[in-house]
C-alpha positions as CSV (number, residue, x, y, z in Angstrom):
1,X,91.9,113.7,83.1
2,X,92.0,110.3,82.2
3,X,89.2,107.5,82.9
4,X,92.2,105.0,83.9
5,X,95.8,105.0,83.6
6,X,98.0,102.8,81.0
7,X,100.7,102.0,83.1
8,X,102.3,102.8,86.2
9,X,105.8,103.5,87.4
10,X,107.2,103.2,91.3
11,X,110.4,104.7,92.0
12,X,111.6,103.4,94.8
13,X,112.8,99.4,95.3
14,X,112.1,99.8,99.1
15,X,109.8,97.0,100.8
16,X,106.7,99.3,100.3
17,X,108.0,100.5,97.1
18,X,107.9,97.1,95.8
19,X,104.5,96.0,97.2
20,X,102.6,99.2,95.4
21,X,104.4,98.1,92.5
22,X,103.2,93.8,92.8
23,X,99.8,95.4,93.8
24,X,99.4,97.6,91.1
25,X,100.3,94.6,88.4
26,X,98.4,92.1,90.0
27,X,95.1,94.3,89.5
28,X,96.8,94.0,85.7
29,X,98.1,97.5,85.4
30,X,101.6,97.3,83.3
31,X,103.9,98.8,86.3
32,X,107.4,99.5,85.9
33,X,109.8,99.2,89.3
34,X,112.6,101.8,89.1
35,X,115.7,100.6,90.3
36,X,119.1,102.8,91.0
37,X,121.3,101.3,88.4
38,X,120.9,99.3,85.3
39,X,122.4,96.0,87.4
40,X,119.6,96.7,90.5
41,X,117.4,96.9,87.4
42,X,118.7,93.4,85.4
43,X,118.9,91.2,88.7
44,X,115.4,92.3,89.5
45,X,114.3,91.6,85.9
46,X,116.6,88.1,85.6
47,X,115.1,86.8,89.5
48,X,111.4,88.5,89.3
49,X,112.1,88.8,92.9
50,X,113.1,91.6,95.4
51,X,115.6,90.6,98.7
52,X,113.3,93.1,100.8
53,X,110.2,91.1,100.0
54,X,111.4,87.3,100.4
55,X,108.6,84.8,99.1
56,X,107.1,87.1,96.9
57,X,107.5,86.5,92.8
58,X,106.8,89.7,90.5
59,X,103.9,89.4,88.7
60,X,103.6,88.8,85.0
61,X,103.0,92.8,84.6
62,X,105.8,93.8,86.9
63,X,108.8,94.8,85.1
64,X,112.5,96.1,86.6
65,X,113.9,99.3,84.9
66,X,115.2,102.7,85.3
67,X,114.7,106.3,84.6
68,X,115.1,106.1,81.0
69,X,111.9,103.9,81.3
70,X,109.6,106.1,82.8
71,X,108.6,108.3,79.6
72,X,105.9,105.7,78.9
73,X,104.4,106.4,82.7
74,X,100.8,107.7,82.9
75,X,101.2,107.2,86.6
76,X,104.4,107.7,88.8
77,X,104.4,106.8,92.5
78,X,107.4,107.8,94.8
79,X,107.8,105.0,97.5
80,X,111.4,106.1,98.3
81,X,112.9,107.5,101.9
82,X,112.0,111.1,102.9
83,X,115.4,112.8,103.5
84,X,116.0,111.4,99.5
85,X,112.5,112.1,98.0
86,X,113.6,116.1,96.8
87,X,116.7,114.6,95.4
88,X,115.2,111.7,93.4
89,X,112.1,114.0,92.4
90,X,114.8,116.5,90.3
91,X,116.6,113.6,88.7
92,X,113.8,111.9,86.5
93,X,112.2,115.4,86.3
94,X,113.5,115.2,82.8
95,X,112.1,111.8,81.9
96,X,108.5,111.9,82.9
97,X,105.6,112.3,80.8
98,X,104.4,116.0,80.4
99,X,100.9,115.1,81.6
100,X,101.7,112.1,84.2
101,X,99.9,111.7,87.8
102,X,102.5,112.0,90.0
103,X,101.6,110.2,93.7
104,X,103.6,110.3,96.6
105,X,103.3,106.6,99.2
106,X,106.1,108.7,101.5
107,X,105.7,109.2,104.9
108,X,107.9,112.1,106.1
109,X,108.2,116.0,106.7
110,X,110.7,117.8,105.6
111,X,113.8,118.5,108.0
112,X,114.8,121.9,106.8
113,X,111.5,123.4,105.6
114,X,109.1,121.1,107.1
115,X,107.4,120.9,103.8
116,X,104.7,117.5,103.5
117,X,106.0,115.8,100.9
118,X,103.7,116.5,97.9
119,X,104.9,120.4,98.3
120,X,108.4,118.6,97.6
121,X,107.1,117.5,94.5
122,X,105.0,120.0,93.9
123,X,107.9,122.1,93.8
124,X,110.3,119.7,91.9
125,X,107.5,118.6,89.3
126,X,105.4,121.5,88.4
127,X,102.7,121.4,86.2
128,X,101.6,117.8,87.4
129,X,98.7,116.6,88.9
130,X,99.5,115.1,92.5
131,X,98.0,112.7,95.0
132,X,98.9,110.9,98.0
133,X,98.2,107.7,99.9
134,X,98.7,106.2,103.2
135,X,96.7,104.4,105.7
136,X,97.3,101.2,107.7
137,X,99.5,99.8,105.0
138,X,102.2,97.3,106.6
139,X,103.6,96.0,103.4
140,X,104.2,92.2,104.1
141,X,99.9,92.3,104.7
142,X,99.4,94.2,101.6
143,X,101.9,91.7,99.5
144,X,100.6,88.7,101.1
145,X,96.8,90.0,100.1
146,X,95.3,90.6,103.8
147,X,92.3,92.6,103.7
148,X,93.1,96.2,104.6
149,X,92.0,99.8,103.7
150,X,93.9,102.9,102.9
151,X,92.8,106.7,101.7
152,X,94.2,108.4,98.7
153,X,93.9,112.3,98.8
154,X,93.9,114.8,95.8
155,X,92.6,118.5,94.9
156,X,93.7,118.0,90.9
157,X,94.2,114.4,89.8
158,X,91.8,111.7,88.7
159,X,90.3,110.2,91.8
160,X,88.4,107.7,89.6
161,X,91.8,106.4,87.6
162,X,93.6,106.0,91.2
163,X,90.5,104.3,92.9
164,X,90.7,101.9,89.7
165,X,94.0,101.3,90.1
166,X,94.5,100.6,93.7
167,X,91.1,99.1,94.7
168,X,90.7,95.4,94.9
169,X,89.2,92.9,97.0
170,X,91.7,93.1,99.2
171,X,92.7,96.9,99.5
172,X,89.8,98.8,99.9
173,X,90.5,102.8,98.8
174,X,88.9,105.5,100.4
175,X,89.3,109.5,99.2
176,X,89.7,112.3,100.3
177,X,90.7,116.1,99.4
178,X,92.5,116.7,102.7
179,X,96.2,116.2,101.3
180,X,97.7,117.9,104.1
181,X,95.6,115.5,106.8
182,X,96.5,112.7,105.1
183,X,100.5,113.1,104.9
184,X,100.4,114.8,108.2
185,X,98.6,111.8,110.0
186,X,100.9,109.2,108.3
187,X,104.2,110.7,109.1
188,X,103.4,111.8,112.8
189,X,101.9,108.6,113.6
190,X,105.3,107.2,113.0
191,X,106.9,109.1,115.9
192,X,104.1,108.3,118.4
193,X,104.5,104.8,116.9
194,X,108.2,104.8,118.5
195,X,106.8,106.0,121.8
196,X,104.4,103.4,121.7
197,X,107.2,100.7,121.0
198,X,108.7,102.1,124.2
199,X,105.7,101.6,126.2
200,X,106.2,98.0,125.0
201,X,109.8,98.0,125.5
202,X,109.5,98.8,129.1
203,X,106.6,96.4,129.6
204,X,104.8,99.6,131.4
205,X,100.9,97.4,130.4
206,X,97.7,98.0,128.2
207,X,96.8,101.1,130.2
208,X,99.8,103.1,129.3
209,X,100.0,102.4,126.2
210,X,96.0,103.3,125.6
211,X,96.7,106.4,127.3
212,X,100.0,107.0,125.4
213,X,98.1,106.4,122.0
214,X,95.9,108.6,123.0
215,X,97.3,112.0,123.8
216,X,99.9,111.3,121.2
217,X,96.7,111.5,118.4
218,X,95.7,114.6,120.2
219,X,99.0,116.3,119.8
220,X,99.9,115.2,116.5
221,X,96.1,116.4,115.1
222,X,97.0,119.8,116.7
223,X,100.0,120.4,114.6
224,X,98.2,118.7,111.6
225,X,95.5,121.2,112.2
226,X,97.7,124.4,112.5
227,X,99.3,123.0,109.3
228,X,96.5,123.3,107.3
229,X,94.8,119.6,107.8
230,X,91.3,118.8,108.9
231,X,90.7,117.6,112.5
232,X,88.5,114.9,111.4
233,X,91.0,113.2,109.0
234,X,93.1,112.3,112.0
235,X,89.8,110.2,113.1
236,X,90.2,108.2,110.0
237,X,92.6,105.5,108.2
238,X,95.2,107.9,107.6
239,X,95.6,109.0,111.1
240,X,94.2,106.7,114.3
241,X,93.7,103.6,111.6
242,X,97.5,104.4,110.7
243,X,98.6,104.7,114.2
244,X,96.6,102.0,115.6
245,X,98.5,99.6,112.8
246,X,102.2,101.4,113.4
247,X,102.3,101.2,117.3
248,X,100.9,97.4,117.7
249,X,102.4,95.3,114.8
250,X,105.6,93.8,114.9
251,X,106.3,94.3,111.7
252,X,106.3,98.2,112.3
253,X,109.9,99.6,111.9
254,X,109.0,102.6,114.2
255,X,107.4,100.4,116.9
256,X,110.6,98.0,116.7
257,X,113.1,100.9,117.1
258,X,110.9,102.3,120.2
259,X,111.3,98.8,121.5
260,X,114.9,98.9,120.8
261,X,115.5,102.0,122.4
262,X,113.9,101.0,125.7
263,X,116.3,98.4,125.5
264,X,119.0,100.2,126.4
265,X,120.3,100.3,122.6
266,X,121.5,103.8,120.8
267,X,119.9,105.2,117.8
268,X,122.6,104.4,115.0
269,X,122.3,101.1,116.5
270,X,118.9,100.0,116.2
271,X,118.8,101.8,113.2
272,X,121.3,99.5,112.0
273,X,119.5,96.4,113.9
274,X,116.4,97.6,111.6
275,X,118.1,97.2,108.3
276,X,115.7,100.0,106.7
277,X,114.6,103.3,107.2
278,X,112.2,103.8,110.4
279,X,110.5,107.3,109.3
280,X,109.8,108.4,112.9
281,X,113.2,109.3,113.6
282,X,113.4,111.4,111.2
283,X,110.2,113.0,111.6
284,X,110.9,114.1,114.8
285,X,113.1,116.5,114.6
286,X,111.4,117.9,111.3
287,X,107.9,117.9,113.4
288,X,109.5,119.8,116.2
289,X,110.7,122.7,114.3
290,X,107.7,123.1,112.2
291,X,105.5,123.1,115.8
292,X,108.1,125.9,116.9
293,X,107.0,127.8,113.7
294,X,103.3,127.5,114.1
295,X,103.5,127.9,117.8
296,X,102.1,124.3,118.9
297,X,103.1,122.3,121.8
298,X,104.3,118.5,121.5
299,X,105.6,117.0,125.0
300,X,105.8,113.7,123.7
301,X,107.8,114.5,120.4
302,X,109.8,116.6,122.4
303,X,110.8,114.1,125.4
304,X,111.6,111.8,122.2
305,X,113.5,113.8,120.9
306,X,115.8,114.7,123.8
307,X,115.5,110.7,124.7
308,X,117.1,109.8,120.6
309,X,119.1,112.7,120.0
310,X,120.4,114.6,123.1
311,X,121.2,111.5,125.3
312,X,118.1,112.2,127.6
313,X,117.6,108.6,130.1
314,X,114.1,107.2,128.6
315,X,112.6,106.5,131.9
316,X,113.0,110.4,132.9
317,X,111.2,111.6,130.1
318,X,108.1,108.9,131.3
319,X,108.6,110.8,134.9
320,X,108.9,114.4,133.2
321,X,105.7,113.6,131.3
322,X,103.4,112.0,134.2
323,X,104.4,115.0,136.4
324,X,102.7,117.6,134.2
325,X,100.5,119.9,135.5
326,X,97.2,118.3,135.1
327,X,94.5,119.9,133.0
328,X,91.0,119.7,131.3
329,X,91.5,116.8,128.9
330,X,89.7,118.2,125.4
C-alpha cells in the first residue's frame, strides 16, 4: 500500500465535490476535478472557479478534466449524488488505475437494495481498495478553512496515505474500521436533520428539538446497528457530531428543506427552492425499506415519510408521535 498518494481525482463538481478537491490541493496534492463534459471541464479550467462555491479560486494544484484524465489517479473520491453514484461508478470503471484507492464522500443508501454506498462501489469497482469519509463537514466551513473534524473508515486501504492527505490544521482526521457506522450515521442523520428543520420551522423551542435529536440518534443507531455498524460510532463525528452540524446550521440543505416543508411548501418545491440535492429525502424511503427487512422500527422516518411523500398534514405526524405509548427510555 502506498506511504502517500501522487495525485487525487474527485468526480463529482457538486459544492462538496469541489471543496475535497480545493482541500486536497491546498495540502499540495495534484487533484484533478472531473467534470461531465469537456465544456464543464474548459470553463472550470479557463475561470479556476466553480458557480456552487462563489468566492472561492482553485488552487494552483487544482485542475478541471474528465474521465479520460483519471488513469493518472492514485486516489479517486466520489462526491456525486446517491441515486447517480452506481451509474457514474460503471462509466469510468474503464479509466481508473488498476491499483487506485477508491473513497466514497456520499451520503446516501440505496433505494432499491438499500446497499451503503461503498458496497455500490464495491460492486461496480472490484479489486480496489475502499474508504469512506464523513463527519460534520458543511462545505462553505471546510472551503473557507474553519476548524472542523471528520472520520475516514477503511478495512483495506492505506489509513496513513488518507490521514496524509486530508489532515491539516484545519480538518482534523480521525479513523476508523467501522465502514458501515460511518456511512450509516452520515446518511441517516440527514433525515432526522429534516425533522429537525421542522422543529425549527414550526418554532415548537429548544426542548423539542433536544428531544427530537435525541430519539432520532437512538432510532437511526438501531438500524445502523442491525446493519452491521457499531453502536459506539453513532456516539462519534460520523454520527451525533454529524447530526448535531446537519440539524442546526443554516447552511444544511436537509435542515432548510425540513424548514421549508413546515412552511407549508411541497417537496418538488423546496427541492427546487434548494437548488441542490438534500440527501435526506432520498434516504428516507431507502432507510424505511431496509428497516422493514431487518425488522427495526423508525417512527420518526416513518411519519416523514408519510408527511413528504403520501400527503400526510405535518402537524399530525407531531400529534401521532407525542401520543405513543410511553415506555422505558434505553
Amino acid at each position: 500500500m502506498p506511504d502517500a498518494f501522487q495525485q487525487a481525482a474527485v468526480i463529482g463538481v457538486t459544492a462538496w465535490g469541489t471543496t475535497l478537491a480545493v482541500h486536497l490541493a491546498r495540502r499540495g496534492l495534484p487533484t484533478l476535478l472531473i467534470a461531465r463534459s469537456e465544456a464543464e471541464a474548459a470553463t472550470l479550467q479557463r475561470e479556476r472557479r466553480s458557480p456552487r462555491l462563489t468566492g472561492v479560486v482553485f488552487p494552483e494544484q487544482l485542475t478541471a478534466g474528465t474521465i479520460e484524465d483519471l488513469r493518472t489517479a492514485d486516489l479517486v473520491c466520489f462526491a456525486v449524488p446517491s441515486h447517480t453514484l452506481a451509474a457514474n461508478a460503471s462509466t469510468v470503471a474503464g479509466a481508473l488505475r488498476g491499483d487506485a484507492t477508491i473513497l466514497s464522500a456520499t451520503k446516501g443508501i440505496d433505494r432499491e437494495t438499500g446497499r451503503r454506498m461503498s458496497e455500490l462501489l464495491g460492486h461496480a469497482l472490484p479489486g480496489h481498495p475502499l474508504a469512506v469519509i464523513s463527519g460534520p463537514n458543511l462545505s462553505r466551513e471546510v472551503v473557507e478553512g474553519l476548524p472542523g473534524s471528520t472520520v475516514i473508515a477503511t478495512r483495506d486501504a492505506s489509513i496513513a496515505a488518507l490521514r496524509g492527505a486530508f489532515h491539516s490544521r484545519a480538518l482534523r482526521v480521525y479513523t476508523s474500521e467501522d465502514v458501515a457506522g460511518v456511512e450509516f450515521g452520515g446518511a441517516l442523520k440527514n433525515v432526522i436533520a429534516i425533522a429537525g428543520g421542522m422543529v425549527d420551522g414550526f418554532q415548537f423551542g429548544n426542548n423539542a428539538k433536544a428531544a427530537l435529536l435525541t430519539r432520532g440518534l437512538a432510532e437511526i443507531t438501531r438500524l445502523g446497528v442491525a446493519g452491521g455498524a457499531q453502536a459506539m460510532t453513532f456516539q462519534g463525528l460520523a454520527g451525533i457530531g454529524d447530526l448535531i452540524a446537519t440539524s442546526y446550521s443554516p447552511l444544511s440543505r436537509n435542515r432548510r428543506l425540513g424548514a421549508l416543508i413546515a412552511d407549508g411548501t411541497t417537496l418538488d418545491d423546496a427541492l427546487a427552492q434548494l437548488g441542490e440535492t438534500a440527501e435526506g429525502a432520498t434516504t428516507i424511503p431507502a432507510a424505511l425499506r431496509l428497516a422493514a427487512r431487518l425488522g427495526v422500527e423508525m417512527p420518526i422516518t416513518e411519519g416523514l415519510q408519510r408527511i413528504l411523500y403520501e400527503g400526510a398534514a405535518p402537524l399530525a405526524e407531531v400529534r401521532a408521535l407525542m401520543e405513543r405509548e410511553p415506555r422505558s427510555e434505553h
